[in-house]
N, C-alpha and C positions, 0 to 999 in steps of 0.2 A: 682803161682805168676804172677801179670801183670807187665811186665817191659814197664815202658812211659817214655817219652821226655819232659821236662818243658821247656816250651822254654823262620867324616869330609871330605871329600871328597879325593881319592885316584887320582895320577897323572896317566893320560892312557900311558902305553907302546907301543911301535910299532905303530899297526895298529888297537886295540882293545881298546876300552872306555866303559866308564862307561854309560850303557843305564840307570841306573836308581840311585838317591842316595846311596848309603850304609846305608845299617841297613833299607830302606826303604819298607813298604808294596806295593808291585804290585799288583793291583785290576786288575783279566782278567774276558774279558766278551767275548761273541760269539754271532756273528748277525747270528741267527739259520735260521731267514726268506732269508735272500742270501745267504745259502746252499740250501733251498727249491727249493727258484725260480730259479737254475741253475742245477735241475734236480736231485738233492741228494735227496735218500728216507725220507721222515718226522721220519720215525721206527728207522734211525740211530742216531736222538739227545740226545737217553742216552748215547749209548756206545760211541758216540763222545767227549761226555761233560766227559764223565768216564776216555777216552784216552787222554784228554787235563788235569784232575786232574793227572794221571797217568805220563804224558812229564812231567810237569815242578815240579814234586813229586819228580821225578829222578835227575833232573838237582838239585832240591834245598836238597834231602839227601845222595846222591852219589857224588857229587862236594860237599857238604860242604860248600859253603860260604856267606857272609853273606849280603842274600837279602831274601825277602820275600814274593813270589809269592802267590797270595790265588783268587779262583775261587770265580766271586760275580755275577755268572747267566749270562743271556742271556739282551740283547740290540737291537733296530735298529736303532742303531748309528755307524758310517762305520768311525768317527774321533773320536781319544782319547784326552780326558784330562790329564792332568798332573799326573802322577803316577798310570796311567792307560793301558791294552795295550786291543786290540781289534781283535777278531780272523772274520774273514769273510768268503765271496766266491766271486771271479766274474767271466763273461766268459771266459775272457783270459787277457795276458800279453798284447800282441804284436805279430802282423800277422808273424813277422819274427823272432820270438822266442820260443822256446818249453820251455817254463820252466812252473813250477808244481806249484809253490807261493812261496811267495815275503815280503821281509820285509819291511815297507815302515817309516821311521821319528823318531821322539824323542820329545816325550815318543811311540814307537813302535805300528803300526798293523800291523800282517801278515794277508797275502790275499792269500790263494788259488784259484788258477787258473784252472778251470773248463775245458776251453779246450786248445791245442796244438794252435803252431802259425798257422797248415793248420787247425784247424778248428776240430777234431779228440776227442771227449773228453778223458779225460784220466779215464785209469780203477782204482779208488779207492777204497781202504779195506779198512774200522775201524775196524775189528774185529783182534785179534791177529793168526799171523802166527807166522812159525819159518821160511821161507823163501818164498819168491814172484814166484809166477808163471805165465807166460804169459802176462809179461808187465805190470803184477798186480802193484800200486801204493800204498806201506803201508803210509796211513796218520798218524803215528804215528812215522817211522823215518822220515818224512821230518818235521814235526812239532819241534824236538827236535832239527834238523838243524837251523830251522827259530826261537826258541826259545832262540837258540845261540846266535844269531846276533841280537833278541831284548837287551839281555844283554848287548849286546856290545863287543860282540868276531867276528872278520873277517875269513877269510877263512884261512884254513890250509892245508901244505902241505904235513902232513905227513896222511898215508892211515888207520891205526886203531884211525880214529877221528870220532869224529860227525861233526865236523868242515871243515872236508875233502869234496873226491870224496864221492855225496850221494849217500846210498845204503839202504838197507833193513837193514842190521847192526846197522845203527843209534839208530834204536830201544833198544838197550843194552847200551848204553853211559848213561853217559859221559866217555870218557876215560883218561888216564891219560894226556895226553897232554890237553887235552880240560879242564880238571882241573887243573893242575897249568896255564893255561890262565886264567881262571874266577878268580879265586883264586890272580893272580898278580893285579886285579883290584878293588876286592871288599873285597881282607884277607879272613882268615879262618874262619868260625863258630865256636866259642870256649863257646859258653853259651847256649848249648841246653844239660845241666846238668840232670844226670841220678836219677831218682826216681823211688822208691819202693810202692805194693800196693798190699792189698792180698785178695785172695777172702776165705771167708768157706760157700758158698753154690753153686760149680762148676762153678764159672764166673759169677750169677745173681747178686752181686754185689759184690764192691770192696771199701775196704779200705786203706787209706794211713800207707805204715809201716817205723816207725822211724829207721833207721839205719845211722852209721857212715859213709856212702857210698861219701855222696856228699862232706861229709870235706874232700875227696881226691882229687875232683876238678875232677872228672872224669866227658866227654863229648864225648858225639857222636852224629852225626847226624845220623848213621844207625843205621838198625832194631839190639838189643843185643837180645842176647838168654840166658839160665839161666839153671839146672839143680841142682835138692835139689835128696837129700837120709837122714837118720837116722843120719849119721855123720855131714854132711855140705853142702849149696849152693856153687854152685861153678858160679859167672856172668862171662857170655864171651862177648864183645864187640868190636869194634872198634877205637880206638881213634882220633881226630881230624886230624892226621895227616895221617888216613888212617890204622896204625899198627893195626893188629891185638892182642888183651889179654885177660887177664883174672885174675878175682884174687877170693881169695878161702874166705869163712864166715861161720861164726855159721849155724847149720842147721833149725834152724829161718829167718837165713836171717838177724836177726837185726846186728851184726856185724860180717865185715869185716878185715882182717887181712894183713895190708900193706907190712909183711915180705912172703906171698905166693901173689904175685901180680906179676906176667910175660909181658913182652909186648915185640912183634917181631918188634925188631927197625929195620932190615935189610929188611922185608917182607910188602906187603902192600893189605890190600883187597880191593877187587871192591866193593862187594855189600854189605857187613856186616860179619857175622858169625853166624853159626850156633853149638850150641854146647849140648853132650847128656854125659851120663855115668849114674852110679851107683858103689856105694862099691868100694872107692879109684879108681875106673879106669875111664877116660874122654876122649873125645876124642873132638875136636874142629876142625870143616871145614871152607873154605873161599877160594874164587875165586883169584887168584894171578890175578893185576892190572899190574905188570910188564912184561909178557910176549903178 
């Protein structure tokens, strides 16, 4: 079975605002020709443009809330329009500044910065690591940094953030602080409602399958996982507020059964869940978001 997603303005707290309406589509584009011209190879525009679906993928199904970012190609236009944001490159910041890129206005473009304030370029990866070596620059946590404060989240002080001190960690966010910040300004995602779809010729195609599922009002914005036997489906998910569960169904799948329905109110997952079994026994993982 394929488990898919169907998918007024809030007052800003503190130091964080709202970079774009609520409920609104964000159109991003990348001016591919200013990475070119500032010495980035032309061979890295897929996996960039893969890394830039991949940032703001995370920020909009790991946070939860409710904005909606969507990739609409490439540009050589260096200023955005209205509910638009724009990814670039230039040489640099400022001679007496090292920094990497920049968020710049409202409606947002971030500008990576090609070189150091002496002049030095900096070492950039797109490709995925598990950790930097030798000054290496992952452009995909500082993206998630600068993706933050298009949003309209400020800096934070606490160290397991994206919002924090930037590190190669970025790459794993948002974390929880970084979520109930976006979250205090744009609410929760509560209408990305769970449906059902099943395939009988191994994946080559799929059909929608009626079930009682969605009169439970059950949502997630992350990946659910699912596991059938002879007796019953059993769907494991995540719910809007992060908890991890799960509830038990016919071994169809068409219905579900609201009195074997669990959900860890004390517990909360990062990334989703994942869940297997057979023959009455199941077992259900997920990455704790509280430590």
């Amino acid at each position: 079975m394929l488990l898919s997603l169907t998918g007024p303005a809030l007052r800003a707290q503190g130091n964080d605002y709202l970079g774009y309406p609520v409920d609104s589509r964000v159109r991003i584009y990348i001016n591919w020709n200013s990475f070119v011209a500032n010495g980035i190879p032309a061979s890295w525009q897929s996996p960039f443009q893969n890394m830039v679906i991949n940032a703001y993928s995370r920020w909009k199904m790991v946070a939860g809330f409710r904005l909606d970012p969507r990739f609409y190609g490439t540009t050589t236009r260096t200023e955005p329009n209205a509910g638009e944001l724009i990814i670039s490159m230039n040489e640099l910041h400022h001679p007496s500044e090292d920094r990497i890129a920049s968020r710049f206005g409202q409606p947002a473009k971030i500008v990576f910065h090609r070189k150091s304030g002496n002049g030095t370029p900096w070492n950039f990866i797109v490709h995925p690591v598990s950790i930097q070596d030798g000054g290496q620059v992952d452009m995909r946590a500082v993206l998630m940094h600068e993706l933050g404060h298009a949003f309209g989240l400020s800096h934070e002080s606490g160290p397991n953030t994206v919002m924090g001190s930037a590190s190669w960690q970025s790459r794993y966010g948002p974390f929880s602080l970084d979520i109930s910040d976006i979250r205090a300004q744009y609410g929760a995602e509560t209408d990305n409602r769970v449906e059902l779809a099943r395939s009988t010729d191994s994946g080559l195609s799929w059909s929608n399958l009626s079930t009682n599922l969605t009169s439970f009002g059950i949502s997630t914005t992350m990946d659910p996982s699912a596991s059938r036997d002879p007796q019953r489906m059993v769907f494991f998910y995540t719910d809007h507020n992060k908890h991890p569960g799960w509830i038990i169904g016919s071994n169809t799948g068409t219905n579900f059964d609201a009195s074997t329905w669990s959900v860890y109110g004390g517990l909360r997952s990062a990334y989703g869940v994942s869940g297997h079994g057979y023959d009455n026994e199941y077992m259900m993982a997920w990455v704790d978001d509280t430590n």
